[in-house]
C-alpha positions in Angstrom: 220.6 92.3 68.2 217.6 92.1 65.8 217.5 89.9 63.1 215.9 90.9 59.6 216.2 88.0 57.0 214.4 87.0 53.9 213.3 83.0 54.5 212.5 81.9 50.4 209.9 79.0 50.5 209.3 79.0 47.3 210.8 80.4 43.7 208.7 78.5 40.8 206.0 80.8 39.2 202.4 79.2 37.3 203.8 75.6 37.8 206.1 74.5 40.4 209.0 72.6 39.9 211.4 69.0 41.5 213.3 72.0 42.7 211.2 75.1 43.2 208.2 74.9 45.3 205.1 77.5 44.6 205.6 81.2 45.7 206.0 81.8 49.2 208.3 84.6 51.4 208.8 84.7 54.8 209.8 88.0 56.2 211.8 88.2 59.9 211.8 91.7 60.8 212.5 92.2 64.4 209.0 91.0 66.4 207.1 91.1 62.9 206.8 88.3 60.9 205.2 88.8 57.2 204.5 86.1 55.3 204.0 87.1 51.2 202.3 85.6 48.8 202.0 81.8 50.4 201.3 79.2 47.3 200.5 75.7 47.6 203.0 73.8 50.3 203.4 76.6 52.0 202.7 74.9 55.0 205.3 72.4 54.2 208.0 74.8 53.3 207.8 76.9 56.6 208.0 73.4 59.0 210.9 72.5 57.0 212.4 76.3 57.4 211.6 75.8 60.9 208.6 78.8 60.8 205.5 78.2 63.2 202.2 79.8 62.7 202.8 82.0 65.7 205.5 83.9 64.4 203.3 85.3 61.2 202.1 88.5 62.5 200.8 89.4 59.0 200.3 88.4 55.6 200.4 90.1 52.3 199.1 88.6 49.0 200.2 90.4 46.0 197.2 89.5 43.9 194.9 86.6 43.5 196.5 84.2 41.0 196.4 80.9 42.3 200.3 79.9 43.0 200.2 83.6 44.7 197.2 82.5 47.1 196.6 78.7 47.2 198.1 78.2 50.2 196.3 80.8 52.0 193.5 78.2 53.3 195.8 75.7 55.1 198.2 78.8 56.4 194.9 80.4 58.2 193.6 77.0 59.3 197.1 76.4 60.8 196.8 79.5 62.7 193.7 78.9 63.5 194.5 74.9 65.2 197.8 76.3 66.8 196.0 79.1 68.8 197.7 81.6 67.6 196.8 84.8 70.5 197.8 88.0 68.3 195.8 89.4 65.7 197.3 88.3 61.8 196.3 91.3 59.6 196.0 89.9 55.8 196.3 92.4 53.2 195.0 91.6 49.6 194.1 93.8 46.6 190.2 94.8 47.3 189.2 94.2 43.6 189.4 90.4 44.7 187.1 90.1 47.4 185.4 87.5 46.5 188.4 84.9 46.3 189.6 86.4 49.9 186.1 85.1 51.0 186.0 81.7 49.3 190.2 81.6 50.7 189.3 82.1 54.4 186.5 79.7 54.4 187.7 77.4 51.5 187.4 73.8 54.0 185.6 73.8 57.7 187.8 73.5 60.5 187.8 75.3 64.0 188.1 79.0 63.3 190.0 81.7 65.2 189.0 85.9 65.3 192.5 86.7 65.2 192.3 87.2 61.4 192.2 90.6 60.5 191.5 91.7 56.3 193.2 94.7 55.3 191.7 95.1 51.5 194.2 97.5 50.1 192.3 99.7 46.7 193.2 102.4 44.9 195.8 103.8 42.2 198.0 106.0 44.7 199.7 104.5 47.8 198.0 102.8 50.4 199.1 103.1 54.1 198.9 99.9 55.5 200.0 101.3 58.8 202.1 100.1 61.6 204.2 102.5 64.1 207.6 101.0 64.3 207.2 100.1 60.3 205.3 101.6 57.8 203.6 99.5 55.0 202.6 101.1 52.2 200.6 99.0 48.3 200.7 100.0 45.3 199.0 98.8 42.2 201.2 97.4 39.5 200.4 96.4 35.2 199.7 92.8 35.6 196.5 90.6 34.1 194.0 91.3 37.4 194.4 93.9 40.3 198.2 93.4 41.6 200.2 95.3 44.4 203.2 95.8 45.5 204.3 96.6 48.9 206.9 98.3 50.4 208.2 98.3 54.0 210.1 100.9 55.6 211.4 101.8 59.1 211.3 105.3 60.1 214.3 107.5 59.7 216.0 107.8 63.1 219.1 109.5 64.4 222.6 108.6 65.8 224.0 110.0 68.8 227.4 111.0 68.6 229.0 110.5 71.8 231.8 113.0 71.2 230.0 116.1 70.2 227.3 114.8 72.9 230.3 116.0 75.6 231.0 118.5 73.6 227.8 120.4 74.4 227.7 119.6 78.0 224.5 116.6 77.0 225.3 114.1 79.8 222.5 111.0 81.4 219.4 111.4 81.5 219.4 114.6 79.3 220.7 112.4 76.6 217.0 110.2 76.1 215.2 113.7 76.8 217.5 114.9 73.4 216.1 112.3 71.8 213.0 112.3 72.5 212.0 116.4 72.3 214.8 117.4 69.9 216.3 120.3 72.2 217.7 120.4 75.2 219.0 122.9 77.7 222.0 122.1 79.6 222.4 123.3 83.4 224.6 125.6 82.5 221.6 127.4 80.4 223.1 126.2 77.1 220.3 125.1 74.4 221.4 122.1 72.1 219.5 120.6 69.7 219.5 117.0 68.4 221.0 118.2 65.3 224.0 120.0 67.5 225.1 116.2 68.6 223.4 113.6 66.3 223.1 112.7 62.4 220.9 111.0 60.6 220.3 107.4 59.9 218.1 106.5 57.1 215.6 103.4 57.9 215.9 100.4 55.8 213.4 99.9 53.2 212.2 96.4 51.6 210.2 96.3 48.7 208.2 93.1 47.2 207.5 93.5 43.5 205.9 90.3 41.7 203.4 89.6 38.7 204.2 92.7 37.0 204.9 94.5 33.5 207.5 97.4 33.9 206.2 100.3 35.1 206.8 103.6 36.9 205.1 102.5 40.7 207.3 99.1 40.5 209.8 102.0 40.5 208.6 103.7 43.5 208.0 100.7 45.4 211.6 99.7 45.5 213.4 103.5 45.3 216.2 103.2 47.4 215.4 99.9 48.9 218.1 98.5 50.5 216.5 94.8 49.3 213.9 94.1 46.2 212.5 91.2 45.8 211.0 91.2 42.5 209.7 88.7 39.7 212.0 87.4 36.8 209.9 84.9 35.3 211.3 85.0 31.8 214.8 84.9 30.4 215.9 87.7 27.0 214.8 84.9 24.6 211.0 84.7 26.1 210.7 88.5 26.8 207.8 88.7 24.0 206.0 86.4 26.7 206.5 88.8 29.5 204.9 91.7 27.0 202.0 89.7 26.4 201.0 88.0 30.1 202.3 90.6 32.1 205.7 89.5 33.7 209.0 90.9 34.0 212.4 89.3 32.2 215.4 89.0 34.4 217.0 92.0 32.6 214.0 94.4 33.1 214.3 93.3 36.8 217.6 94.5 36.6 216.4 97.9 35.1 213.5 98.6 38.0 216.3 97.9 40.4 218.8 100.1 38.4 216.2 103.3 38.0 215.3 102.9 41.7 218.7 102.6 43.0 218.0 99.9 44.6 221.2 98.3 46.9 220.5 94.4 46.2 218.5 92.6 44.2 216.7 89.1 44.6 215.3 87.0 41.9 212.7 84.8 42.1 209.4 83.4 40.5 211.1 81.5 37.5 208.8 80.0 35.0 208.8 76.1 34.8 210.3 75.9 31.3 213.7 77.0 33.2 216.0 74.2 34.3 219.0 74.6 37.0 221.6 75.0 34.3 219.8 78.1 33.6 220.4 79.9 36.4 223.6 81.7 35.9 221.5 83.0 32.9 219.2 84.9 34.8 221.7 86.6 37.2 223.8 87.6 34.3 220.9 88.9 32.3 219.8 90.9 35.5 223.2 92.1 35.8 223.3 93.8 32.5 220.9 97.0 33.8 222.3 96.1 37.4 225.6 96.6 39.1 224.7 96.1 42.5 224.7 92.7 44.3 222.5 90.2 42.5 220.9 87.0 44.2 218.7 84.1 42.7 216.4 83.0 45.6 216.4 79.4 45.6 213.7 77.1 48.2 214.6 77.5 52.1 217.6 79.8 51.4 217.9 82.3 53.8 218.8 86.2 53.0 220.0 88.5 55.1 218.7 92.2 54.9 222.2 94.1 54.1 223.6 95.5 57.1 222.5 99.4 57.9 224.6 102.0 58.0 226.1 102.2 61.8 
């Protein structure tokens, strides 16, 4: 069985925290492994979340603030000493060139060819491509260049065993079903995939952070079946999320809400926050959203919610 879980390494925004590390998000999703956004102690986080440098098989940064990116250097470099064979595509808003460059080579050490930059640009969706999961950017309101990113498997279908004896479909005709969408059976019968088979939407991920509301937060997380988004403020601070750019918990709970989005995880909490706040935020959040809520706290581990059978 595949596993597909959210590892948090860390929650804390600007200034980290005694008990939330800088930004970082480990993504498990079946052979991928897509580390977001790795701030400072990254490094630290994943050994103590058990995460190696060979199972990152790419990286997206959201935008080039530094508790979004500081721990970009020592993640490559750890790649890098550890030998890792496959190629680690790194994604990053093409407006901030410049840091990538002074990121990759920020120290010397021994370096490997296996990084791959994948500048995303643009104001529409950008594909970022892969076959069994698509990876699409899109630029959000923030203070520089910032995007969002959305993951999504493709759409498949579900054999039905029952109406596959129905129509006579048996063995090896079954995969051919599948794989050409019609069929005829040897009794001269034509079935289509549709005859024996219904559809089974992909899950969908979206990763929404440094961000003012906005319609393409929105699209990023439509129908997600997880968004993780930014909720750096509280009600009481909200004018402060107008001004630099950053979301309260309760308009995280109304992106969520407009995109019908299945659950919801908080993170990126300013520093002025302390742990008796918490409950604050999830209640805030749900306000504008009635779905499941969780406030990622360091090394937690999130399951994707299970797909429809």
């Amino acid at each position: 069985m595949s596993l597909r879980e959210l590892v948090v390494l860390g929650t804390s925004s600007a200034v980290p925290t005694r008990h939330r590390n800088h930004n970082g998000y480990f993504l498990r999703w079946d052979t991928h492994g897509i580390l977001f956004d790795p701030g400072e102690g990254t490094q630290r986080q994943m050994r103590l979340a058990k995460l190696a440098a060979t199972d990152i098989t790419r990286i997206c940064v959201t935008h080039f603030h530094g508790d979004h990116c500081l721990g970009l250097p020592g993640t490559i470099q750890r790649i890098a000493r550890d030998q890792v064979p496959h190629t680690v595509r790194v994604a990053y808003p093409a407006q901030g060139q410049r840091y990538w460059e002074r990121l990759r080579h920020a120290t010397a050490f021994h370096d490997t060819d296996v990084i791959s930059p994948q500048p995303v640009h643009g104001t529409g969706t950008c594909l970022l491509g892969e076959s069994d999961l698509r990876i699409t950017a899109l630029p959000l309101r923030h203070s520089i260049p910032t995007y969002g990113y959305r993951l999504a498997e493709p759409d498949r279908w579900r054999m039905l065993p029952d109406r596959l004896a129905a129509h006579g479909v048996h063995g090896p005709l079954i995969g051919l079903l599948q794989r050409q969408g019609t069929v005829t059976t040897p009794h001269g019968r034509r079935v289509d995939l549709a005859d024996c088979a219904r559809p089974r939407r992909g899950q969908v991920l979206a990763f929404v952070m440094d961000t003012a509301e906005c319609d393409q937060a929105v699209e990023l997380a439509q129908d997600a079946d997880m968004l993780i988004i930014e909720s750096t403020y509280l009600d009481s601070e909200e004018h402060l999320a107008r001004a630099h750019g950053h979301l309260s918990a309760r308009q995280a709970g109304r992106i969520a809400a407009r995109a019908k989005a299945r659950t919801l995880v908080l993170t990126h909490l300013s520093e002025r926050y302390e742990p008796h706040d918490d409950t604050l935020f999830v209640e805030q959040a749900a306000a504008e959203f009635t779905g499941p809520i969780t406030l990622a706290h360091d090394l937690q581990r999130i399951p994707l919610p299970t797909r429809d059978p």
